[in-house]
N, C-alpha and C positions, 0 to 999 in steps of 0.2 A: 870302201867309201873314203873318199879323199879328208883329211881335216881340212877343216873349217880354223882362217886365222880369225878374228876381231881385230881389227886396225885399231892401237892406242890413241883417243883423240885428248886423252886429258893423263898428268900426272898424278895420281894420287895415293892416299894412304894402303899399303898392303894391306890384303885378306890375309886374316890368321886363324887358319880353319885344317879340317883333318888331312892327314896323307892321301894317297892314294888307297881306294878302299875299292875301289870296284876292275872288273877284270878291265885287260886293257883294249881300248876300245879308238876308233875315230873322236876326238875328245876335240872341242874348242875351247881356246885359249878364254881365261877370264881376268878381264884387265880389272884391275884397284878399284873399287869403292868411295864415293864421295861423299854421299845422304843418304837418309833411309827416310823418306817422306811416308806421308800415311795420313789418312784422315780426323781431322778434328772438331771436334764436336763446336756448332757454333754457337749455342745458345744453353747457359748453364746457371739452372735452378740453383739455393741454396741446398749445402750439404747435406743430405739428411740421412737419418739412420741407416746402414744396410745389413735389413731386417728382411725376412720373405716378408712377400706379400699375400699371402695364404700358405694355407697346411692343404698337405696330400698332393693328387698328381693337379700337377702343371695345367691352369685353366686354357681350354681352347682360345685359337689365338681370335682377336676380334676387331674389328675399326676403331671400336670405342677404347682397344688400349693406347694408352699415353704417347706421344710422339715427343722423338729426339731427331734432330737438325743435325745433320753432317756436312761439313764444307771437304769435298776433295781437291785438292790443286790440282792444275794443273804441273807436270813434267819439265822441266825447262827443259830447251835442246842441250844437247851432249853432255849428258848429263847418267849417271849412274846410279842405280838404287837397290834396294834388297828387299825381300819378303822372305817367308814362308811358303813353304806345299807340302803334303804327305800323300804317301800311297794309298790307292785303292785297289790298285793291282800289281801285279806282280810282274805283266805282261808291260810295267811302262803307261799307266794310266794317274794322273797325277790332279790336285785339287788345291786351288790356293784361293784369294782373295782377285776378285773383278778389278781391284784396284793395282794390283800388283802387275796382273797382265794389259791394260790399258794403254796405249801410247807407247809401247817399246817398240823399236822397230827392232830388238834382238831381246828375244828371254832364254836363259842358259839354268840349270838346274846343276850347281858345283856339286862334284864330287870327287873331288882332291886339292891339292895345291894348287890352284891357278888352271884347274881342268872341270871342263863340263860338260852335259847334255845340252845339244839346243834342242829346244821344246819346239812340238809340230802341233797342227791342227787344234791353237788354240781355242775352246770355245766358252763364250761368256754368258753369262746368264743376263737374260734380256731386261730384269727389272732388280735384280737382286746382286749382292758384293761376292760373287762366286764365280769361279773358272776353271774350267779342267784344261790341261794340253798332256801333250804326249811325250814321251823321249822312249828312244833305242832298245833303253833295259831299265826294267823296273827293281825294287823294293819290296819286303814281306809287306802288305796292306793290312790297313785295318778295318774293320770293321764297322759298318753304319749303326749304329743301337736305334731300335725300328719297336722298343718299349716306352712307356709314356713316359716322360720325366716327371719327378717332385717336386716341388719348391723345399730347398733346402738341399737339395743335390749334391756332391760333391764334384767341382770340375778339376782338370788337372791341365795347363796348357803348358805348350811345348813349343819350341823357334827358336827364332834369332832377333829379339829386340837388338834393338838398335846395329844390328851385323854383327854380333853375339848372339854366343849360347844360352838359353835363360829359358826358364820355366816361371809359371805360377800357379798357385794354388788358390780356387777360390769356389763361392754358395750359389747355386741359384737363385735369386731372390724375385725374382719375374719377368715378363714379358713388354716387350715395347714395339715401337712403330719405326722403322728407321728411315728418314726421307734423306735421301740423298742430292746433295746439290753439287755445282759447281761445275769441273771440267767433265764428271762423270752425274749421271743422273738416274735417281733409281728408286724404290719406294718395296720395302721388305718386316715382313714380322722378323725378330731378332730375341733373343734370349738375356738375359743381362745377368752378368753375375759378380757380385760382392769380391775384391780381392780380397784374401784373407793371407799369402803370404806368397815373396817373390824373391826370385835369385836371379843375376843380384838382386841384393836388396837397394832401391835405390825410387826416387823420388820422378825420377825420368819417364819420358814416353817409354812405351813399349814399342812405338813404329819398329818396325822388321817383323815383329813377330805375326802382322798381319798373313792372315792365311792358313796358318798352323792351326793345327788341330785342338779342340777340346776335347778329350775323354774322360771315361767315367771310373769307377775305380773298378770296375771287371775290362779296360785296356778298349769299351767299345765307340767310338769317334760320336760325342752329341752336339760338336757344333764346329764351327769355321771360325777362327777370332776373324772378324773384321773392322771391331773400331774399339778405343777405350778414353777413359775421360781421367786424367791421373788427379784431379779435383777433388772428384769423387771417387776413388777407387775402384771405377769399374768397369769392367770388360761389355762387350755386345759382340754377338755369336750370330751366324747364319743358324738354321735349322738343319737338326738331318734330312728331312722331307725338302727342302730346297736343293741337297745336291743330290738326293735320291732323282729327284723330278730333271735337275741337269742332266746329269746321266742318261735318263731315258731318251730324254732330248736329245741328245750329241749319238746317242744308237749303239752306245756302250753296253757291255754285259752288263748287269747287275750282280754285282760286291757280294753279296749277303753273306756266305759262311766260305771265308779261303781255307784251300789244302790249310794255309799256314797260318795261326793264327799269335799274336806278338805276346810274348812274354809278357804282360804286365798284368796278369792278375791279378786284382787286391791291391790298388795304389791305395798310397796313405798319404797324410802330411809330412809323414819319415822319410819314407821310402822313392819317394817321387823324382826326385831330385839323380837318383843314380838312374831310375827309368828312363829319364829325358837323355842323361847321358848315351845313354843305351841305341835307343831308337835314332837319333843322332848320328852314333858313329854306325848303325847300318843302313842309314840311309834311308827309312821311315818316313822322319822329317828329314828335311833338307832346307836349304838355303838357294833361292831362285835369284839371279840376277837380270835386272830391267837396265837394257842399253837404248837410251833415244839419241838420235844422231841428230 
């Protein structure tokens, strides 16, 4: 298979990300980085406590829970951006944020210096902030958790804020309505969770990390970040039943138990932070790049 060049249309700041980690392959070139856009919330209550909102498992989702307003931009032309994706398979089946795959006329999935996967047959979910596409050669995946969540849960998420490495640690504290406006339009239940701590540590958007995974502390994937409010400290997750349902959609295998299942047993508030590392340099998560011409 011949490489694939990307024509430089803009000069910008280097990617500073891992070596060469995957065998060597047909790779397209990944030009510099300029923004990491991402959605923001456009309508924002007073701060209030992030306390659950009930004890035990996680009430069924319902019309009557709460709604939260998303504004997504639009993309400007030639212009460069980042998300997140993690494995579902191993085979090269990959899950990021609706937002992320939108409007690029080129998405690349890095995996080294300046080297990537282009991603195929990307497909979006028709109402909701979810995407899968494809690339060449996959990543150990993880697992969909297909048990009822808690309120008070612990999350663990993992990406690339702002075109960095970064995790965060945070609670489940309830369920919302997420209505989507703007260049993207969509309307989805969504999970919300309390940050309770992040690396870096630092007061800024999370944008990039949109798409990356939330899992639980047995390593199993309970949500897709897709938007967060740095106001109020808090994340909002696709459901696993949203990309469960994608998946069947697009005529993919179903995930449920791989050959290989990811190291992270027993995440903690300690220990999570080397996990991220982890999953990272094998390419787990990864860092997807959005080129619009």
């Amino acid at each position: 298979m011949k490489t694939q060049v990307i024509p430089w249309t803009i000069i910008l700041l280097a990617l500073t990300i891992f070596g060469d980690l995957w065998e060597e392959g047909p790779y397209v070139n990944v030009p510099p980085i300029s923004s990491v856009p991402g959605p923001n919330e456009k309508i924002l209550a007073p701060l209030p406590a992030p306390r659950p909102e009930g004890q035990g498992p996680l009430k069924n989702k319902s019309r009557h829970d709460g709604n939260i307003i998303i504004e997504v931009e639009k993309k400007p032309q030639r212009t460069i951006a980042t998300g997140t994706a993690f494995s579902i398979s191993s085979d090269g089946i990959w899950v990021t944020a609706k937002h992320v795959t939108n409007g690029c006329d080129q998405l690349i999935l890095q995996v080294g210096h300046n080297k990537g996967y282009l991603a195929t047959d990307i497909i979006e979910h028709p109402s909701a902030d979810v995407s899968l596409f494809k690339t060449r050669a996959g990543a150990m995946p993880f697992q969909i958790e297909s048990q009822v969540l808690n309120y008070n849960a612990e999350g663990f998420h993992f990406g690339y804020p702002r075109g960095e490495p970064g995790d965060v640690y945070s609670r489940l504290i309830g369920r919302r309505i997420l209505n989507i406006r703007g260049a993207q339009l969509g309307k989805e239940s969504v999970l919300v969770w309390a940050e309770k701590r992040r690396f870096p540590d630092s007061y800024l958007s999370l944008g990039g990390i949109s798409g990356g995974p939330i899992v639980n502390k047995d390593g199993n994937m309970v949500g897709v970040h897709v938007a967060g409010s740095v106001r109020r400290g808090r994340a909002y997750s696709s459901l696993p039943d949203t990309v469960t349902h994608l998946i069947k959609r697009a005529g993919f295998a179903m995930i449920t138990e791989p050959k290989e299942r990811q190291d992270t047993a027993y995440l903690t508030p300690e220990n999570f932070l080397v996990a991220g590392q982890k999953l990272r340099k094998n390419l787990s998560v990864a860092k997807v790049v959005c080129i619009v011409r």
